[in-house]
C-alpha positions in Angstrom: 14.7 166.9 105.5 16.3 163.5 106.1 20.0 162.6 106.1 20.7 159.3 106.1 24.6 157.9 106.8 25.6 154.6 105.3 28.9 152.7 106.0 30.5 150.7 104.0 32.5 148.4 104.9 36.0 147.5 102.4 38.2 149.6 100.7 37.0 152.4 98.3 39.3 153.1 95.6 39.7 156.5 97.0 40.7 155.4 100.2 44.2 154.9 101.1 45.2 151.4 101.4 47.9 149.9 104.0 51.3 149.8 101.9 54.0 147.6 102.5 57.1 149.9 101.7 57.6 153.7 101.1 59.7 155.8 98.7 60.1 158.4 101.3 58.5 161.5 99.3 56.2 163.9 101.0 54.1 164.6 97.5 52.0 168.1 96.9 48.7 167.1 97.0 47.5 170.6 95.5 49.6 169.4 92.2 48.4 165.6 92.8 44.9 166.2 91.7 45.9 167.7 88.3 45.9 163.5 86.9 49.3 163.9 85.5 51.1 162.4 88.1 52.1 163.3 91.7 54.9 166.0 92.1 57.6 165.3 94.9 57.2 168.2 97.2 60.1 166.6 99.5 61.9 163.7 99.8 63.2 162.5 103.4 66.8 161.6 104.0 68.3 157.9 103.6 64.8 156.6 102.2 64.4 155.0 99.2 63.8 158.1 96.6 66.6 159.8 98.3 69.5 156.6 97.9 67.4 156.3 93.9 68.3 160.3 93.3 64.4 161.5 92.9 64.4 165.2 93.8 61.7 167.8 94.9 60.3 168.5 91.9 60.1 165.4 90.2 56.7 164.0 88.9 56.3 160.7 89.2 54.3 159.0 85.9 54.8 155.4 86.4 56.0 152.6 88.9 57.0 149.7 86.6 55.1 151.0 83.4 52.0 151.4 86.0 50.9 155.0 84.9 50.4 157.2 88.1 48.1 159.7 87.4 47.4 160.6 90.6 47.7 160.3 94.6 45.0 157.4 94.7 46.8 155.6 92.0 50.2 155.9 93.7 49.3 154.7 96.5 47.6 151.4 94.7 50.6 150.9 92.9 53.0 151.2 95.5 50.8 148.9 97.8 51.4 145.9 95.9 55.2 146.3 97.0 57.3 144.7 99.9 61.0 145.1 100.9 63.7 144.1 99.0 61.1 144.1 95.6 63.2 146.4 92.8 61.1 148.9 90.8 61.2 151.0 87.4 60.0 154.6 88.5 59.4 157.0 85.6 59.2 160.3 86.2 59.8 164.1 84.7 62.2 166.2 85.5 62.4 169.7 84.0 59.7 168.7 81.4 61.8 165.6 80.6 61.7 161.9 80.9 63.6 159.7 83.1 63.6 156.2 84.3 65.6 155.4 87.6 65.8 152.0 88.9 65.8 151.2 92.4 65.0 148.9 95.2 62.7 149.1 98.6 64.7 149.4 101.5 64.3 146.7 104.0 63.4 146.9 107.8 
């Protein structure tokens, strides 16, 4: 039997690329694979989602009408952020929709 390794060299889709701001969620990645979005599992004090209101528990479905059907697809999104940029976030709480609006924080 032969194994044979390749590497390749650029970013795969499902790799996670260098982002430029953070919401400040810790999401559950067990719930993240399910494609309907990616469930806040925490959300750390004085970030972004925390000033915006987002509570554990919320699933995130869109970042400016950007559907987020996953962890890989969140983190795309939210890579094409920097400081100061506002943002639409749509998400579910209790089965039902909501749209907050909010703004990265800045260094």
């Amino acid at each position: 039997m032969v194994i044979t390794l390749c590497c390749v060299s650029g970013a795969l889709p499902a790799q996670q690329p260098k982002t430029n701001v953070t919401l400040g969620i810790k999401p559950d990645y067990w719930y993240t694979t399910s494609g309907d979005g990616v469930r806040v599992n925490d959300v750390l004090p004085g970030q972004t989602a925390a000033q915006a209101g987002i509570k554990a528990g919320d699933i995130i479905t869109a970042l400016d009408k950007k559907n987020i059907k996953n962890i890989f697809a969140y983190k795309d999104v939210l890579g094409t952020y920097h400081a100061g940029d506002s943002v639409v976030i749509t998400l579910l709480r209790d089965k039902k929709p909501m749209v907050i609006r909010t703004r990265f924080a800045k260094d």
